[in-house]
C-alpha positions as CSV (number, residue, x, y, z in Angstrom):
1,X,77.0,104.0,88.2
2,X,80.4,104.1,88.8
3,X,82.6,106.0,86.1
4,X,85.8,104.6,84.5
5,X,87.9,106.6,82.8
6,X,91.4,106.0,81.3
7,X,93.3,108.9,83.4
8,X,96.6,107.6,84.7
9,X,98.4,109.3,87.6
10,X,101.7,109.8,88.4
11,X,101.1,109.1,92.2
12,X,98.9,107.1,94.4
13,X,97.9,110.0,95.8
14,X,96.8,112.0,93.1
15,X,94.9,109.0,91.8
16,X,93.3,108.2,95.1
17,X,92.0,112.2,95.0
18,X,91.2,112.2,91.2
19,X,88.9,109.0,92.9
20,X,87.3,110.7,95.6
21,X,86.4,113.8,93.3
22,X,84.7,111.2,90.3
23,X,83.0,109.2,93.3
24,X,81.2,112.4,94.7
25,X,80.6,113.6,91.3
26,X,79.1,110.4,90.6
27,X,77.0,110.6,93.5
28,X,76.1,113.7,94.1
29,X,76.8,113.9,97.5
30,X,78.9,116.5,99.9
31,X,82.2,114.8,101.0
32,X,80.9,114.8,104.7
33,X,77.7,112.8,103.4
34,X,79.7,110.2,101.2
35,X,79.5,106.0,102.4
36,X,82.1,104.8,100.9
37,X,82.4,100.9,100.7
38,X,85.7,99.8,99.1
39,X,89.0,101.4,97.3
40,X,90.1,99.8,94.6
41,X,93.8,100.7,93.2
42,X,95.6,99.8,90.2
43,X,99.5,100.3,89.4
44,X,100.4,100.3,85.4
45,X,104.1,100.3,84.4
46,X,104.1,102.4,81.1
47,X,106.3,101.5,78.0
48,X,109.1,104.7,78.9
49,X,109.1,102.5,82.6
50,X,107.2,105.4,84.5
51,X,104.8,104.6,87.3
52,X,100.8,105.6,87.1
53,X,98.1,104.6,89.0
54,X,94.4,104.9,89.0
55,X,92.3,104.3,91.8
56,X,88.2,104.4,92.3
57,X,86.2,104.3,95.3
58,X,82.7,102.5,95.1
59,X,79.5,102.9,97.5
60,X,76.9,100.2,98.5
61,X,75.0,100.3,94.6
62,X,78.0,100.2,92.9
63,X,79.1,98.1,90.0
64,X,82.3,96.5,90.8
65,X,84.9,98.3,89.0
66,X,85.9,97.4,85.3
67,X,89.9,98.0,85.8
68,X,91.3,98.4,89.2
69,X,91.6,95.9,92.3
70,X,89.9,95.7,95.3
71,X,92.1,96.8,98.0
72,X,90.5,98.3,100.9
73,X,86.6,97.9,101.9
74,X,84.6,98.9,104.9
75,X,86.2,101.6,107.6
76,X,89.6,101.3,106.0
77,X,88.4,102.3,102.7
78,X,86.2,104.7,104.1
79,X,89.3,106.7,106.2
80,X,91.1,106.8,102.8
81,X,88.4,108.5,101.5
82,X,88.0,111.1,104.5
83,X,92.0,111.5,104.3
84,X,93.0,109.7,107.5
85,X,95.7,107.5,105.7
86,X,99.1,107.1,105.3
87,X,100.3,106.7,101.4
88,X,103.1,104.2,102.3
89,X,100.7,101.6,104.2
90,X,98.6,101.7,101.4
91,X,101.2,101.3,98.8
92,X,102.6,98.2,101.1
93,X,99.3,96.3,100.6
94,X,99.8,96.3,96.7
95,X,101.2,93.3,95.8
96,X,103.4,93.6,92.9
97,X,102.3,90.5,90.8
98,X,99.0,92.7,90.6
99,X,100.9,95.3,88.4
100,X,99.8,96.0,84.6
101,X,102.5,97.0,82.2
102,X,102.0,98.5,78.6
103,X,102.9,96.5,76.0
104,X,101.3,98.3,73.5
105,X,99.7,102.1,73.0
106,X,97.3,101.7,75.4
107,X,97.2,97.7,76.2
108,X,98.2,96.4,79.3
109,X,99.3,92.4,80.8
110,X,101.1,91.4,84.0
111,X,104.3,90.9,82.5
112,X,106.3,93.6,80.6
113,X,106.6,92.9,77.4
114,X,110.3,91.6,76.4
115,X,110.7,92.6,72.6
116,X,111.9,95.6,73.3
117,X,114.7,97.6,75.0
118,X,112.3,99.4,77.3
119,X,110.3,96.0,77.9
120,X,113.5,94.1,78.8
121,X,114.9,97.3,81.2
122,X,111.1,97.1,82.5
123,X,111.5,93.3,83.6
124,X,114.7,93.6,84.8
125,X,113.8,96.5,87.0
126,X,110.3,94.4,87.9
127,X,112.7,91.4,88.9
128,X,114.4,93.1,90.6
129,X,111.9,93.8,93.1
């Protein structure tokens, strides 16, 4: 039931409302009636080095998701949900080696590719961290 689309965002915020939006959609529900069980969060490093994110919230019945990591379940995902968060705690639990980058138009892989000018800034700038 639970919808995947390939809309990246430039924050985590932004992704994380995009999320709540799709998941009452989904479900048809007012926010004050949505159970949310788990947020799941994923961080892509695009070829020109920008930052997106997507993120999707999932309820009791739903599938586990097809392309972001589980990150937060139970209360803590639900007070993400409700707004009662703060962006940099959440950003502190995303480890790093988690991280897609694009090697192609559209294809992702944990390292950034190294064929390339952008791919070799990309890994210095990711070993750098």
């Amino acid at each position: 039931m639970s919808s995947h689309d390939d809309t990246f965002y430039y924050t985590l915020d932004e992704a994380i409302d995009a999320a709540r939006e799709a998941f009452l959609a989904a479900h048809t529900l007012e926010e004050s009636d949505a159970n949310v069980e788990q947020l799941s969060v994923q961080k892509y490093i695009m070829q020109d080095g920008d930052e997106m994110w997507r993120a999707e919230f999932l309820g009791d019945d739903d599938e586990d998701p097809a392309d972001c990591i589980p990150l937060l379940s139970g209360v803590a995902a639900q007070s993400v949900f409700d707004g009662d968060y703060e962006i940099g705690e959440i950003r502190q639990q995303w480890q790093e080696e988690n991280t897609l980058h694009e090697w192609d138009n559209g294809e992702f892989q944990l390292e950034p590719p190294l064929d390339t000018e952008e791919g070799e800034a990309a890994a210095d700038e990711w070993d750098e961290r």
